[in-house]
N, CA, C and O atoms as a GROMACS GRO file, in nm:
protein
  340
    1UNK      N    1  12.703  -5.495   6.601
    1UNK     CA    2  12.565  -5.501   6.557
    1UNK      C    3  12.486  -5.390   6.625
    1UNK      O    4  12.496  -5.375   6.747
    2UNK      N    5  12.426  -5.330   6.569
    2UNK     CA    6  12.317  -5.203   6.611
    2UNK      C    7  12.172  -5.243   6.714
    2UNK      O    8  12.084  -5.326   6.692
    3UNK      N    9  12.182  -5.181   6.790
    3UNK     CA   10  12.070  -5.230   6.850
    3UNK      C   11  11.941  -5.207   6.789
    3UNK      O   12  11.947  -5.098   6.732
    4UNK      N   13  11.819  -5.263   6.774
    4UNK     CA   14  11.702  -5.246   6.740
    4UNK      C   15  11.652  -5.098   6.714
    4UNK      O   16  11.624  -5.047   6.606
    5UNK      N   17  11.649  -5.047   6.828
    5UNK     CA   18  11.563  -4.932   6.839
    5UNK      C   19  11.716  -4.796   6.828
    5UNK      O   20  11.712  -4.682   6.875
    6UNK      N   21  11.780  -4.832   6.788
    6UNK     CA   22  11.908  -4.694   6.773
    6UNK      C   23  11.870  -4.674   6.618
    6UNK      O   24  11.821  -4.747   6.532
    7UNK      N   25  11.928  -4.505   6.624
    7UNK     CA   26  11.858  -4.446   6.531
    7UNK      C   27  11.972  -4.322   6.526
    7UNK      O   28  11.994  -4.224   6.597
    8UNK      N   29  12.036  -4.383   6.397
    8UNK     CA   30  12.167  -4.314   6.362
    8UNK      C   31  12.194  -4.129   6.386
    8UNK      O   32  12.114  -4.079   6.307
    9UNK      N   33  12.249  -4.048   6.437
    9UNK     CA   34  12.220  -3.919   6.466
    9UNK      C   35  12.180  -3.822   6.294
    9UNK      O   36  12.115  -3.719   6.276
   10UNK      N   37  12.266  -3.924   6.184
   10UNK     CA   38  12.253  -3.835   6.072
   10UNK      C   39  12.127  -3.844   6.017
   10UNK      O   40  12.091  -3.760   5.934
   11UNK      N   41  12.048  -3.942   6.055
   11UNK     CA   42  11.913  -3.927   5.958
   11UNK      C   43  11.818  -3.969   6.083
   11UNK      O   44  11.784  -4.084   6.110
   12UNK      N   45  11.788  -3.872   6.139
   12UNK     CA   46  11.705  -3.811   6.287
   12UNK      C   47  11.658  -3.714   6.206
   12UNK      O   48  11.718  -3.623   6.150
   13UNK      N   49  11.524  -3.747   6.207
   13UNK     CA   50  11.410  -3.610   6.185
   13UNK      C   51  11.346  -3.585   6.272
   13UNK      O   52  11.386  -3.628   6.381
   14UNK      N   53  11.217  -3.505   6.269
   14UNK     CA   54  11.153  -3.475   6.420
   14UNK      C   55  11.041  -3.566   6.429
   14UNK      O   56  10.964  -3.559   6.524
   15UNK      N   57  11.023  -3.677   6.307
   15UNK     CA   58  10.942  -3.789   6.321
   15UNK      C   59  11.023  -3.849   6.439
   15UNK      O   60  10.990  -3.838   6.557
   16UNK      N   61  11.108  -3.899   6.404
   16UNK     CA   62  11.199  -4.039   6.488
   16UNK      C   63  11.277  -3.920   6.640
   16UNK      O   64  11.341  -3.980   6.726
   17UNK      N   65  11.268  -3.812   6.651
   17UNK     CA   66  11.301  -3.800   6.753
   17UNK      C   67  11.155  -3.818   6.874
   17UNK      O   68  11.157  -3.868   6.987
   18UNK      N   69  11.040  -3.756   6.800
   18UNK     CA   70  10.868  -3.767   6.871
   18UNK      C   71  10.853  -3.940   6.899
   18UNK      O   72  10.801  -3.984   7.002
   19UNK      N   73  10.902  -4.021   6.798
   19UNK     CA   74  10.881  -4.134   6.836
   19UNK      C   75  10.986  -4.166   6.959
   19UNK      O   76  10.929  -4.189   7.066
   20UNK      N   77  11.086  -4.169   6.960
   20UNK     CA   78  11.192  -4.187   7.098
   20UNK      C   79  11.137  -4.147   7.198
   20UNK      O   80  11.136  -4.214   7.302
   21UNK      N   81  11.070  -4.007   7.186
   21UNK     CA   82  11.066  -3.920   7.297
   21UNK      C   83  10.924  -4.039   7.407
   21UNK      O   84  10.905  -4.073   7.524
   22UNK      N   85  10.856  -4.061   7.257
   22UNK     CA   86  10.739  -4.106   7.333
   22UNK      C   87  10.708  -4.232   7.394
   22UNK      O   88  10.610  -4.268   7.459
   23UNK      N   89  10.832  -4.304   7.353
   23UNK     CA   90  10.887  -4.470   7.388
   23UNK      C   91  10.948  -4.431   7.518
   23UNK      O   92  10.966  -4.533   7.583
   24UNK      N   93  10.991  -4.313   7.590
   24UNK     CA   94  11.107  -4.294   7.686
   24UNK      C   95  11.209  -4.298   7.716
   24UNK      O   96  11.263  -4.299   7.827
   25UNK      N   97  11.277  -4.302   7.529
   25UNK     CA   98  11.403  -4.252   7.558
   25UNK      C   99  11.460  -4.108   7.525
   25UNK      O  100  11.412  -4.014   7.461
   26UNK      N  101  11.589  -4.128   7.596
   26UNK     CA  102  11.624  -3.972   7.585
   26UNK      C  103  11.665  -3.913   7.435
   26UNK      O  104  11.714  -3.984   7.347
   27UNK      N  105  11.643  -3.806   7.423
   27UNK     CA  106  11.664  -3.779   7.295
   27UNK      C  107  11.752  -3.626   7.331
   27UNK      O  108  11.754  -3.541   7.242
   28UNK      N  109  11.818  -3.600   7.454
   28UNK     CA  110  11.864  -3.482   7.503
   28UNK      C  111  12.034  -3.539   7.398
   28UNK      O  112  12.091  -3.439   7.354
   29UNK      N  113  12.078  -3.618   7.376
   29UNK     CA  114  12.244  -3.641   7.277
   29UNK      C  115  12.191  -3.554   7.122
   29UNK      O  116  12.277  -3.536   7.035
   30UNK      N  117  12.040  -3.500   7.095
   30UNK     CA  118  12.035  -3.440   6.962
   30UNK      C  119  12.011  -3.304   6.947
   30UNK      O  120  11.995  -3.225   6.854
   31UNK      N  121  12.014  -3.304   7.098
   31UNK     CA  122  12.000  -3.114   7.117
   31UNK      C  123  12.163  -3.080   7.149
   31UNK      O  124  12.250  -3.161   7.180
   32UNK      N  125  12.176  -2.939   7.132
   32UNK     CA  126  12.297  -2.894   7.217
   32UNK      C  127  12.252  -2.845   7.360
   32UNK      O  128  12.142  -2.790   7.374
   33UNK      N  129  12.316  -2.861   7.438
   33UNK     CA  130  12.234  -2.780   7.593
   33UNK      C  131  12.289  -2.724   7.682
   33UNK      O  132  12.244  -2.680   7.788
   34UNK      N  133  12.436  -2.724   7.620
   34UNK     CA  134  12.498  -2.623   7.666
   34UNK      C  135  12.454  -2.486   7.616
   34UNK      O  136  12.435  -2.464   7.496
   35UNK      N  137  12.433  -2.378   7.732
   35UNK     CA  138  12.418  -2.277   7.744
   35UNK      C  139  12.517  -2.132   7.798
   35UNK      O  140  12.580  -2.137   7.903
   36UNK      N  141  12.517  -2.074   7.756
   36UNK     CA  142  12.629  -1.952   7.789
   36UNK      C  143  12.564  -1.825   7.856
   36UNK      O  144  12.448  -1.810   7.819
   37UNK      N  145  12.614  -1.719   7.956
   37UNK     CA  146  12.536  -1.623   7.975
   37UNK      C  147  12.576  -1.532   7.916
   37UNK      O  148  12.697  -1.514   7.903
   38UNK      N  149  12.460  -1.425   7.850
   38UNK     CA  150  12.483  -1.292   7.861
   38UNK      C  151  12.417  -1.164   7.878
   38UNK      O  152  12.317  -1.115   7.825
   39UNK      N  153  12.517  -1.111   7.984
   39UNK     CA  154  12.429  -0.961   7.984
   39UNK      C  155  12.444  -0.883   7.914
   39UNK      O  156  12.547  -0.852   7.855
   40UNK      N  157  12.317  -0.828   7.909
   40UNK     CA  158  12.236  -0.630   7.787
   40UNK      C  159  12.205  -0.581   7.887
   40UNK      O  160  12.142  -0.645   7.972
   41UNK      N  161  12.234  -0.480   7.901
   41UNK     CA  162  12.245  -0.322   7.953
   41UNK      C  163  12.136  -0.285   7.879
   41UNK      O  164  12.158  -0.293   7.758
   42UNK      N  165  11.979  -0.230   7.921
   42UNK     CA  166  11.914  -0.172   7.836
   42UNK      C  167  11.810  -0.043   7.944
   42UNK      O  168  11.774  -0.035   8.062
   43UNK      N  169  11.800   0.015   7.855
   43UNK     CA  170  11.708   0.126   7.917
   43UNK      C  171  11.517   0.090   7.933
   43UNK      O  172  11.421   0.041   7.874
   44UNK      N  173  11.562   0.155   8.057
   44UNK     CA  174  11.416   0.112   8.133
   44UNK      C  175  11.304   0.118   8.050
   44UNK      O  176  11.207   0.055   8.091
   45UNK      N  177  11.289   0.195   7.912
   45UNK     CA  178  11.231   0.188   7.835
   45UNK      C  179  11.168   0.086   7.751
   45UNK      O  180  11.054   0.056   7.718
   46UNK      N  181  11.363   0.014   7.714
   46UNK     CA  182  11.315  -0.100   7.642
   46UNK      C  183  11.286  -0.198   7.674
   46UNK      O  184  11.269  -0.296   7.602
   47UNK      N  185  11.266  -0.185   7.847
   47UNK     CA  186  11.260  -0.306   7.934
   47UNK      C  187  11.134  -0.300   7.935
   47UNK      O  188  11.069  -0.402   7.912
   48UNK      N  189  11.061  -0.161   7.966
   48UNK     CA  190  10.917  -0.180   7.974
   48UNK      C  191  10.849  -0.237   7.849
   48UNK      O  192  10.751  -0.307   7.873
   49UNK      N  193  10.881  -0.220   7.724
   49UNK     CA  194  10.820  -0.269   7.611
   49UNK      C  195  10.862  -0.415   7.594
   49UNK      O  196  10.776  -0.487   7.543
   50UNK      N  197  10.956  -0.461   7.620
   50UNK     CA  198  11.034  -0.600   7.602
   50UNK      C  199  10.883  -0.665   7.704
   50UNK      O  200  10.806  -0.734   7.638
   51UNK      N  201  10.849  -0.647   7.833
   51UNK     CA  202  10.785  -0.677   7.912
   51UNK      C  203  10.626  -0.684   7.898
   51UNK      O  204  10.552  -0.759   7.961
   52UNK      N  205  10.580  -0.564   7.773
   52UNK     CA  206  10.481  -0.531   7.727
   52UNK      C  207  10.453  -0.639   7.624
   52UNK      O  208  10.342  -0.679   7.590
   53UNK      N  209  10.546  -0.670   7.590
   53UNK     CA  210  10.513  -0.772   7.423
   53UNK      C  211  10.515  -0.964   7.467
   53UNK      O  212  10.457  -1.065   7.427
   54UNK      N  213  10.648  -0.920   7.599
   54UNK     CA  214  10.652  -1.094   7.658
   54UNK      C  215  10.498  -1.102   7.716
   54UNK      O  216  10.442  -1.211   7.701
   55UNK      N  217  10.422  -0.994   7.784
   55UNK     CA  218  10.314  -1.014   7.862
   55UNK      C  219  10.174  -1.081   7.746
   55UNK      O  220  10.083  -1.162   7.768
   56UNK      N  221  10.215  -0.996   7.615
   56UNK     CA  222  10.083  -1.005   7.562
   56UNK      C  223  10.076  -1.111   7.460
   56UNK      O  224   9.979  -1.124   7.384
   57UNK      N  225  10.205  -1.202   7.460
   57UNK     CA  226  10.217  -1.297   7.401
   57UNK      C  227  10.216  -1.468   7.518
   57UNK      O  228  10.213  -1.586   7.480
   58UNK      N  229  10.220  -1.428   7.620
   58UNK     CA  230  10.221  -1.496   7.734
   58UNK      C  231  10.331  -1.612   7.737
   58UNK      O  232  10.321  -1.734   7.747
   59UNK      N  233  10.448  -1.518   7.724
   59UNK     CA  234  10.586  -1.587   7.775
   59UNK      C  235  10.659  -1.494   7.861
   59UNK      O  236  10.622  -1.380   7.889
   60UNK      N  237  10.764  -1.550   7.902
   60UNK     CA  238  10.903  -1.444   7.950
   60UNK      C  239  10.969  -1.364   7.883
   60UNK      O  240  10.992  -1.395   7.766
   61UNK      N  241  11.003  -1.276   7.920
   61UNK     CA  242  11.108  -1.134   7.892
   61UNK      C  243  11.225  -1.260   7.839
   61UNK      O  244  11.277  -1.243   7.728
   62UNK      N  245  11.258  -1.367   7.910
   62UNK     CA  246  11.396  -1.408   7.851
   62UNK      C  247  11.316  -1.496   7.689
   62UNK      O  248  11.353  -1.483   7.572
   63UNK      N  249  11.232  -1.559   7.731
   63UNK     CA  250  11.228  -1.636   7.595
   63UNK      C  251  11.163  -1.543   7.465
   63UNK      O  252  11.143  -1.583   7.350
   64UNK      N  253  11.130  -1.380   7.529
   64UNK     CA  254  11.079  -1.346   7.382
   64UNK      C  255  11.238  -1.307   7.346
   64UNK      O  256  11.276  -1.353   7.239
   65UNK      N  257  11.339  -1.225   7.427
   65UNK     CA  258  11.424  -1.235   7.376
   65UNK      C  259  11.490  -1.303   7.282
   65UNK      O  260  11.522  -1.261   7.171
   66UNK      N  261  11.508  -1.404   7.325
   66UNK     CA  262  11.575  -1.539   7.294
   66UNK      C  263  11.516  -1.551   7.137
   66UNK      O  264  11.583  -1.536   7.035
   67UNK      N  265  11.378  -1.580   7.145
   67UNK     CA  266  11.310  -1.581   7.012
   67UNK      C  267  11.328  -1.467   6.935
   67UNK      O  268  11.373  -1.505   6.826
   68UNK      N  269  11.315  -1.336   6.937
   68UNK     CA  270  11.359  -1.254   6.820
   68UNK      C  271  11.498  -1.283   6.799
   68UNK      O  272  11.511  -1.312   6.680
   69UNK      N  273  11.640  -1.289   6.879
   69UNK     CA  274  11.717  -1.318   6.865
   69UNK      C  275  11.792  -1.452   6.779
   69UNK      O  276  11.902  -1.454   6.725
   70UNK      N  277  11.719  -1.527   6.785
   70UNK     CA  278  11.725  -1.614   6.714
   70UNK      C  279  11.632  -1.638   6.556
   70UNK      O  280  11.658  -1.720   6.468
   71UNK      N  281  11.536  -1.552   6.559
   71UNK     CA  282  11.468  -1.498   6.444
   71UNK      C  283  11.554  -1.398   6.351
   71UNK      O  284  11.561  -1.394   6.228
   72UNK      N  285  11.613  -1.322   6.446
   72UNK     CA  286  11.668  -1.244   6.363
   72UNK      C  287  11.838  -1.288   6.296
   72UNK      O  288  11.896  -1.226   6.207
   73UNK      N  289  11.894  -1.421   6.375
   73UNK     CA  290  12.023  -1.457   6.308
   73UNK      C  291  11.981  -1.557   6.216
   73UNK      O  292  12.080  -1.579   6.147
   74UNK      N  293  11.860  -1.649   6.167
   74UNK     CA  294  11.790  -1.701   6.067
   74UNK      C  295  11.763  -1.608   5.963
   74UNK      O  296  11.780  -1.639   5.845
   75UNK      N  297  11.725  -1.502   5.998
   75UNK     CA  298  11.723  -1.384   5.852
   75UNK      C  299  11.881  -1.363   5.809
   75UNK      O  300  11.922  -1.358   5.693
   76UNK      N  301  11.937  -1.354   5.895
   76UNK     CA  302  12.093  -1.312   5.864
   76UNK      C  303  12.165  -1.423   5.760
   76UNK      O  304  12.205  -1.401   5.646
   77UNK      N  305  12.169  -1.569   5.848
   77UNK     CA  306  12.125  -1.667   5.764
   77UNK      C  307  12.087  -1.695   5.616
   77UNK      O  308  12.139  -1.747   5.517
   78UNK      N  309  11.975  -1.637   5.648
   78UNK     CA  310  11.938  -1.683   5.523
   78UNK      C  311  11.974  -1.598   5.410
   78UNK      O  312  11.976  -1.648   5.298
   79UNK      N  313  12.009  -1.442   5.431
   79UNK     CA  314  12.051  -1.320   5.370
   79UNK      C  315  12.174  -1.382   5.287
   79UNK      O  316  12.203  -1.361   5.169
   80UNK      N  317  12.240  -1.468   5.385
   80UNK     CA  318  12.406  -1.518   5.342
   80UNK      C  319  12.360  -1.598   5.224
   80UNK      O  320  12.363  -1.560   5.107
   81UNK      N  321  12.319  -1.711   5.270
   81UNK     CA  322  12.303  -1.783   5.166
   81UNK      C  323  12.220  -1.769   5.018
   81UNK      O  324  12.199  -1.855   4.932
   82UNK      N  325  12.186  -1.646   5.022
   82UNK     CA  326  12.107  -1.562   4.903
   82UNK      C  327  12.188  -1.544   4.855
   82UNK      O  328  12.203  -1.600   4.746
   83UNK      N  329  12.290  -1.459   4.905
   83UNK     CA  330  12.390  -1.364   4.844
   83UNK      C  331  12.529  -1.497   4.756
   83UNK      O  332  12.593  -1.463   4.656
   84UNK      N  333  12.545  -1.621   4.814
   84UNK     CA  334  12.584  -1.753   4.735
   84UNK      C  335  12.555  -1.763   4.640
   84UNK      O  336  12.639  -1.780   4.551
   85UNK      N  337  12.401  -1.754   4.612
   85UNK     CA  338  12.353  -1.842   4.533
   85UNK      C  339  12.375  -1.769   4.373
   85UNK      O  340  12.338  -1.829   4.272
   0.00000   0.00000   0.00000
């Protein structure tokens, strides 16, 4: 028998995860969180502008990274699944 408040992983939206979150339970089993490292080699150049754009958006050098990087494999993404259809 299912407990009351469990909430199957396949039909989790970001309604029912905001509601968990805000009851106090964990909702970290619907993320992945494993993380991997890697280093870029980049020129002091692109470090200064990488630094210029994290500053004026008021985050970190790692998370603007992170965010175009992940912006830009969603275009890739989505390029694929164009080319399917």
């Amino acid at each position: 028998m299912r407990k009351k408040n469990s909430i199957k992983k396949g039909s989790t939206t970001a309604g029912n995860l905001e509601e968990r979150f805000e009851r106090g339970v964990s909702v970290l089993d619907y993320f992945e969180t494993e993380n991997r490292r890697v280093g870029v080699d980049l020129p002091p150049w692109a470090i200064k502008a990488l630094d210029q754009e994290a500053t004026r958006r008021g985050i970190t050098r790692q998370a603007l990274i992170k965010t175009w990087l992940v912006d830009r494999l969603d275009l890739l993404e989505d390029h694929r699944i164009g080319d399917r259809e």
